[in-house]
N, C-alpha and C positions, 0 to 999 in steps of 0.2 A: 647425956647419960644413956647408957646400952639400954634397952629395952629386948626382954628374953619373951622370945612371942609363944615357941614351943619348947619341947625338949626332944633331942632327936634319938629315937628307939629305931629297933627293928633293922639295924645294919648289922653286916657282915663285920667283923675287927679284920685286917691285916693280916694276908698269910703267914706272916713273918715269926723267924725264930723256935725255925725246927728243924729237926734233918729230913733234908729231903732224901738222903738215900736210905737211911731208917725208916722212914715211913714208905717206900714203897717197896711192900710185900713182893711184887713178881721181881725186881730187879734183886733183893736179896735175896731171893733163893733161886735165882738165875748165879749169880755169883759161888754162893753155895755147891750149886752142881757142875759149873764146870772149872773148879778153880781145883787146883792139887791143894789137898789137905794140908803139906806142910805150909804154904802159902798162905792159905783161909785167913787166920786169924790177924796178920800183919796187911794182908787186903782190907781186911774189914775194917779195922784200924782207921789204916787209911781214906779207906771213903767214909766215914761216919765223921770221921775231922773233916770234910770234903765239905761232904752234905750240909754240916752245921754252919758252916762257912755260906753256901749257896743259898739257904735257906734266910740268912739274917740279914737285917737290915740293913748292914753297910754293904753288901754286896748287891742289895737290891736297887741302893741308892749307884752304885757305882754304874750298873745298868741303867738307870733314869739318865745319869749325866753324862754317859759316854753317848746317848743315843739323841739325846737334847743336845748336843754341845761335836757335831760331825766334824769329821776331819777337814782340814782345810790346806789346799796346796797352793805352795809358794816357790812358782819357777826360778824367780831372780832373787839374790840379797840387796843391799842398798845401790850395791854401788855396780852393778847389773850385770855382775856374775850368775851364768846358769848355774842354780842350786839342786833344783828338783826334789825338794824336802815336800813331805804332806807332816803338817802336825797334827797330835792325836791328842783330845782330853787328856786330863792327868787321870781320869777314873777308866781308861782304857788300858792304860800303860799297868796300872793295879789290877785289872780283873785277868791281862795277859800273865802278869807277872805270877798271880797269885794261882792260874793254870798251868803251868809251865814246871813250878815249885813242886807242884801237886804230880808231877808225872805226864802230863798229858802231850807230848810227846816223844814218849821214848815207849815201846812195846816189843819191839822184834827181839831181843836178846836177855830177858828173865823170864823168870816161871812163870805160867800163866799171864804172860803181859797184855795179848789183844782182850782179854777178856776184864785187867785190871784196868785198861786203861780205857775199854768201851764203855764200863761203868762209871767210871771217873767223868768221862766228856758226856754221859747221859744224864748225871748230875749236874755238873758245872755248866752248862749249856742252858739250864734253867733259870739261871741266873741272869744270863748275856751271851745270845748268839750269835753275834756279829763276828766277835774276837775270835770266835772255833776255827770261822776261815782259813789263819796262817796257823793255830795251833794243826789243824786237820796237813796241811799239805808240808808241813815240817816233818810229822809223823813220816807223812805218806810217801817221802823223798828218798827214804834210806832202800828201799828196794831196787828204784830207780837208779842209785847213784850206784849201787855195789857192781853194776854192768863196768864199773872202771876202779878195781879193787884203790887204785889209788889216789885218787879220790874220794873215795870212801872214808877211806882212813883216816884221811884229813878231815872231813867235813862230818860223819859220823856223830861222833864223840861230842863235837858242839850242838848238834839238831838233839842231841838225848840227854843234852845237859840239864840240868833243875834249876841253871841260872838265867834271869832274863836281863840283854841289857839292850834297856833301846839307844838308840843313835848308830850314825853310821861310820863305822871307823873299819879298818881290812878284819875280815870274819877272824885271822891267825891272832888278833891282839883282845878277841873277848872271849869270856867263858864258854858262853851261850851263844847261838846264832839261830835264824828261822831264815824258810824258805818257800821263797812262792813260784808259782809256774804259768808259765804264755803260752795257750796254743793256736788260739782262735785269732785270726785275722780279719778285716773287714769283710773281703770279698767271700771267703768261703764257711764261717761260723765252723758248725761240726764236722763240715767236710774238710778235715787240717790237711791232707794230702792235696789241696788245692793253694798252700802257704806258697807264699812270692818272698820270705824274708831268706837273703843271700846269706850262706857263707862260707865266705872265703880263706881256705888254710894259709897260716905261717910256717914259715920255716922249724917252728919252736913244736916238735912231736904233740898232735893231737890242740892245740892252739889253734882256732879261727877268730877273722871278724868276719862280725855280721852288721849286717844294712835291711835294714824293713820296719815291722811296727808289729804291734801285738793290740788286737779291739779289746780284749778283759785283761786285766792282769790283776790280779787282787792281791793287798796288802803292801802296796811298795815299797813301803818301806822296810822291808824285809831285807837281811842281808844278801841271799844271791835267787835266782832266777831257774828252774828248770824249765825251757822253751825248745821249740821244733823249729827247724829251717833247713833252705835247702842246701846240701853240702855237694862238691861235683858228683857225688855217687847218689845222691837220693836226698829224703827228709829225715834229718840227722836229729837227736838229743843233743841240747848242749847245757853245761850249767853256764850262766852267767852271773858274776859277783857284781854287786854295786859298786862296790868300792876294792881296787886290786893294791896287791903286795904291799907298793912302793906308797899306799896312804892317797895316791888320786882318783877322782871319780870317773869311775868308767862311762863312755857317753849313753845315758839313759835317761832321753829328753820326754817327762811325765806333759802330754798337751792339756788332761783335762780329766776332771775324777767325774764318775756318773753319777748323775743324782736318781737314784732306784726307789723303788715302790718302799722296800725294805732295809733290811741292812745295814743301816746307816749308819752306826758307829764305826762302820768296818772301810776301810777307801778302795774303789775299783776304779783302775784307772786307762787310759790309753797310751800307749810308748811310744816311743820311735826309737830305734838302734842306727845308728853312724857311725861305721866303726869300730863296735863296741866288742870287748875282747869277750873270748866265751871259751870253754873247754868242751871237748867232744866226750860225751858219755856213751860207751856203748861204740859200734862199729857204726860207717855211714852207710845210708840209704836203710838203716833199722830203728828207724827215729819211735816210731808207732811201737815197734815191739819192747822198745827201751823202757819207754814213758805210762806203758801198760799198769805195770808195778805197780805206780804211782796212782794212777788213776781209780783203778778195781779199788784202791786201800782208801780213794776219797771217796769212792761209792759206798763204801761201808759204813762211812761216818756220814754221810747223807741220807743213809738209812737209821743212822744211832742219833744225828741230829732234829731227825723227824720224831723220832719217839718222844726225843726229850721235850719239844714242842707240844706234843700230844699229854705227855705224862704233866705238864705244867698245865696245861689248858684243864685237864681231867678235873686236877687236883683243886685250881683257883674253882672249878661249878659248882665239887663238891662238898667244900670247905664255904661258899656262899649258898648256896641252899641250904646247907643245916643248920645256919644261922639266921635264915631270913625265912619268915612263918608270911603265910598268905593264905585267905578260905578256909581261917579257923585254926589252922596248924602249920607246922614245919614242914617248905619245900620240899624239901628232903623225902617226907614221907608218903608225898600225894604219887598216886597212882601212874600218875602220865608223866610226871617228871620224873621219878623212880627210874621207867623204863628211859628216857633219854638219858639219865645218866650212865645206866649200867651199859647201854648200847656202846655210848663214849668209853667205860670202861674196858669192855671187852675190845675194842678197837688200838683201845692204847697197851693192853697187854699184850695183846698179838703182835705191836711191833717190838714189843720190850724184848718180848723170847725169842723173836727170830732175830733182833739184832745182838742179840748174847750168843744164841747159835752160831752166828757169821762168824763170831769175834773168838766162839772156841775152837773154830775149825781153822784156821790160821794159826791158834797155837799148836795144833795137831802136828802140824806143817803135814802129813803123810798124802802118800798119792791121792787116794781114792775122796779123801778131804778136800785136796787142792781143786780135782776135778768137781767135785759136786760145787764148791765154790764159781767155777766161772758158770753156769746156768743159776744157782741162788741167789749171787751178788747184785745183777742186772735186774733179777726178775723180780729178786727185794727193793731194791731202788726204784723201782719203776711203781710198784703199787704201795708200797708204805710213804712213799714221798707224794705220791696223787690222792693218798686217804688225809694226808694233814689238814691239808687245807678247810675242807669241807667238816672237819673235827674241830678243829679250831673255831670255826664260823659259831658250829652249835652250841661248843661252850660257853662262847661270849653271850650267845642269844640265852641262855642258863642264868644268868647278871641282869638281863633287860636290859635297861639304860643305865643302868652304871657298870656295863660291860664294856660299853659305848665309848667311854669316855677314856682319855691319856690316861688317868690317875689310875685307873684298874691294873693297866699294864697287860689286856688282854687285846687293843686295837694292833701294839706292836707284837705281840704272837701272831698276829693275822694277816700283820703287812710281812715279817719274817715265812709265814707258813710258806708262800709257793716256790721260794728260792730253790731248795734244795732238788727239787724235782727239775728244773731248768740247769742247775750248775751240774759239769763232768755227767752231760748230755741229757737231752731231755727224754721225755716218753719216749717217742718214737726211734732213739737211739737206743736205750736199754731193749725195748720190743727186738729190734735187730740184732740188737749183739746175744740175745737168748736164741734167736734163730740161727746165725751162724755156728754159735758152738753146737744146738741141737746136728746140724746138717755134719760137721765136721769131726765130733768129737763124739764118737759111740760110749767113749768110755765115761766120759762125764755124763750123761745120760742115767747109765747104768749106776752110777756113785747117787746122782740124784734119788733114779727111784729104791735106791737101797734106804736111802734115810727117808725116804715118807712110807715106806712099806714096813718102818719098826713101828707102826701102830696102827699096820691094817689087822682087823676086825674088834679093833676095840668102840667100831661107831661106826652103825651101818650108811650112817649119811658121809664120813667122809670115805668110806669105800666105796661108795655109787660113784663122791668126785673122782677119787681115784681112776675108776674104772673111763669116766668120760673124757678125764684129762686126757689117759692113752689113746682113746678113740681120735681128739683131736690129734692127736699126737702121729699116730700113725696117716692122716691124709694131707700130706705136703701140698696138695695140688691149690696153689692161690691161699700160699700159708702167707705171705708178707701184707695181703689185705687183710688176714682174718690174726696177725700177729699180736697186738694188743689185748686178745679174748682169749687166748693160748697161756700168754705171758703171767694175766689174773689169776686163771686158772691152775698156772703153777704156783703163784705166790700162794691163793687162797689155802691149798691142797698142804703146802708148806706148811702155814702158820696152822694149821688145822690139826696136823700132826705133831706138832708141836707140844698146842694146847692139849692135846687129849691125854699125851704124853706126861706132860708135866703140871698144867694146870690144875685150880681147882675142878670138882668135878662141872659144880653151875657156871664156870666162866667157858671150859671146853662145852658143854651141851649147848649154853647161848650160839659159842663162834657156830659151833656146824648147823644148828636147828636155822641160824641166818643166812650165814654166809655160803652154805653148802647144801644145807637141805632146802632153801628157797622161799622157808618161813621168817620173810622180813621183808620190809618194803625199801625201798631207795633211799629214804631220810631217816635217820638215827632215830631213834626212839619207836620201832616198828618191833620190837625183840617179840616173839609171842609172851601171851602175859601169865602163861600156866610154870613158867623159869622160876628160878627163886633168887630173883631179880635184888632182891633186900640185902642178898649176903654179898651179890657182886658189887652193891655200888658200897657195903662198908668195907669194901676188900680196898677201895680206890681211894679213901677216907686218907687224906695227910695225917691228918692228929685227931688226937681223941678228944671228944667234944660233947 
């Protein structure tokens, strides 16, 4: 017979069974501001079905068992035919399918679409971040491929389709199709201009094979490949399909999938190519310029992926502190938690509005957009994907020991945080590629400080940043060692104006009185304590409780 020794009180219930994009105030009225009117209402629509969806319990479960239950590759079939299949849970194949449904990705050609569709993957990403990988570079392919309009044509229409079909049959006989991309090689990681993968043209206009190998390639089982190699004129784009025309497999010999920190429902694998038929995108020896497209539009979502890391972490500390009472009262209320939560808060907002900002500046498509885009896009990825980690770490310590632990669901936010900051170049690649366009592009400059100058003198602390940034700004001399302090100082300066811009008033006075004016210390929960800290951490509050 059971013997009941206690009764257990004092826990937190399940985040489950709420809209995630309903409850979070900054990202709807991020939405709100930059979506066109006629659009608003059929956007909102949609991500409140979205939300409700990421929020509930079958999609939470669908994340436990995609990430419990990793892919597994199987070179040969019985009879030891090279196969080269990775199979994927059935709860992967559901959380892909049910992202795809939902829009996530097709954005270039409707109204406000980077902006529906950055909201959409800031949600759905809450649920299961693994699977965003091939959603993000499906998106992110169509800029890339339009350098060979025909091409496009073809392949377009199935990367933006709302149908997902897995397996691998010729991309022309499914609704849907996704796309991953190889750039990185063994010998030279980010330096791709140092790739050794051959290739060699046919007689058949724009048709090469290639011979080499690829060190990352993530999702492979994706229908075709955008990869770099060398063509007789230079490091060329080419797409490569898995499986061509005629129904056989192109040769795409998979040696061995990585076992990563994080990740894990997602497959990253290593290649080899023998032969393997590929089309040329773009002209040769412009392989870098081709592939750019592609890249900036995964930096975006590496910055939208981070938030949403962020906005889930926020959310599980303070949806469990308001339910767990300690020292006489509610978490929630005591004094020093207060302050690390709001600190977490304000941290997660500032990435939410500048990755809504990225996402409406791309619907803009206009010059002056495009250009502030290539110094915001780097300078955003580079510090909102270096602030996750260390955000995440604190929320979990917000839990104690049942942060700790798999069942929370907050250890796999924490093995996920550092990815994005590493994938489609790490720190010190974003650091440089904000220094090259500073050196080369006056005019992207000037687009930049035009957008952080629509909210000089509304706060005297982020016009002192302001004023330091340009200081920095103006002495080049031994800028590549002092790049990373330049780089902050643009993101901070960013998100600063932003906030003052748009936010509430106590979330903007926290960011700059911290992050700008100096009154804050190194670890989260240093906010000064004269803020009215109370209303920012119920601004971050998922449900009403």
């Amino acid at each position: 017979m059971a013997t009941t020794t206690h009764t257990v009180s004092n826990q937190a219930p399940p985040l489950l069974g709420y809209d995630v994009f309903g409850a979070d105030r900054a990202l709807g009225e991020a939405v709100e501001r930059h979506l066109p009117p006629e659009v608003l209402d059929e956007a909102r629509d949609g991500l409140t079905a979205l939300g409700r969806s990421a929020g509930s319990a079958q999609a939470a479960s669908w994340g436990t068992e995609a990430n419990a239950n990793p892919p597994r590759l199987r070179t040969h079939d019985r009879y030891g035919h090279r196969i080269d299949e990775v199979d994927f849970h059935p709860a992967w194949h559901r959380l892909l399918g049910h992202a795809v449904g939902a829009g996530l990705t097709g954005a270039w050609d409707r109204p406000g679409g980077h902006v529906r569709r950055a909201a959409g993957f800031l949600v759905w990403t809450q649920a299961e971040a693994g699977h965003g990988c091939p959603l993000s570079m499906t998106h992110a392919a169509v800029p890339a491929l339009r350098a060979e309009p025909e091409v496009a044509a073809e392949w377009e229409p199935l990367l933006t389709s709302r149908v997902y079909e897995e397996g691998l049959r010729p991309a022309g006989q499914k609704a849907g199709a996704l796309l991953g991309m190889g750039m990185t090689e063994k010998q030279g990681g980010s330096d791709v201009r140092t790739n050794t993968t051959r290739a060699e043209p046919l007689s058949e206009d724009g048709a090469y094979l290639l011979t080499g190998h690829k060190w990352f390639c993530s999702a492979p089982m994706s229908d075709g490949f955008l990869v770099l190699a060398q063509a007789p004129d230079g490091l060329t784009c080419f797409l490569l399909p898995r499986v061509l025309p005629d129904g056989s497999r192109n040769p795409f010999a998979i040696q061995r999938l990585k076992d990563k920190l994080g990740n894990r429902s997602n497959a990253s694998a290593e290649v080899e190519f023998d032969g393997t038929w590929a089309r040329r995108i773009g002209e040769e020896g412009q392989g870098v310029r081709t592939i750019m497209g592609m890249v900036a539009a995964t930096r975006l979502d590496c910055v939208t992926g981070s938030a949403a890391l962020m906005r889930q972490a926020v959310a599980q500390a303070v949806h469990h502190t308001t339910h767990r009472s300690a020292f006489g009262g509610p978490l929630v209320d005591k004094p020093l938690m207060r302050n690390v939560l709001a600190d977490l808060a304000v941290e997660s907002e500032a990435a939410t509005v500048l990755a809504m900002r990225l996402a409406a500046a791309y619907d803009d498509g206009g010059e002056s957009e495009a250009a502030s885009l290539r110094i915001a896009v780097p300078a955003a990825k580079y510090w909102v994907t270096k602030r996750c980690t260390p955000l995440v770490g604190e929320a979990l310590e917000c839990l104690g020991g049942n942060g700790y632990v798999e069942e929370s669901g907050m250890p796999r936010l924490l093995r996920e945080a550092p990815l994005n900051s590493i994938w489609e170049g790490s720190g010190n690649v974003q650091a440089l590629d904000v220094l090259r366009v500073l050196r080369r592009e006056p005019l992207a400059l000037n687009a930049f400080l035009q957008e952080v100058g629509r909210a000089r003198g509304a706060d005297h602390r982020l016009d002192a940043a302001i004023r330091d940034m340009l200081t920095e700004l103006a002495d080049l001399a031994g800028i590549e060692a002092r790049a990373r302090r330049v780089v902050e100082r643009i993101a901070l300066v960013l998100q600063g104006s932003l906030l003052v811009r748009w936010a509430p008033p106590e979330v903007a006075d926290a960011f700059c009185a911290s992050r700008l004016g100096g009154d804050g210390g190194a670890a989260f929960g240093t906010l000064p304590h004269t803020l009215d800290l109370a209303s920012v951490v119920a601004r971050a509050r998922p449900v009403d409780s």
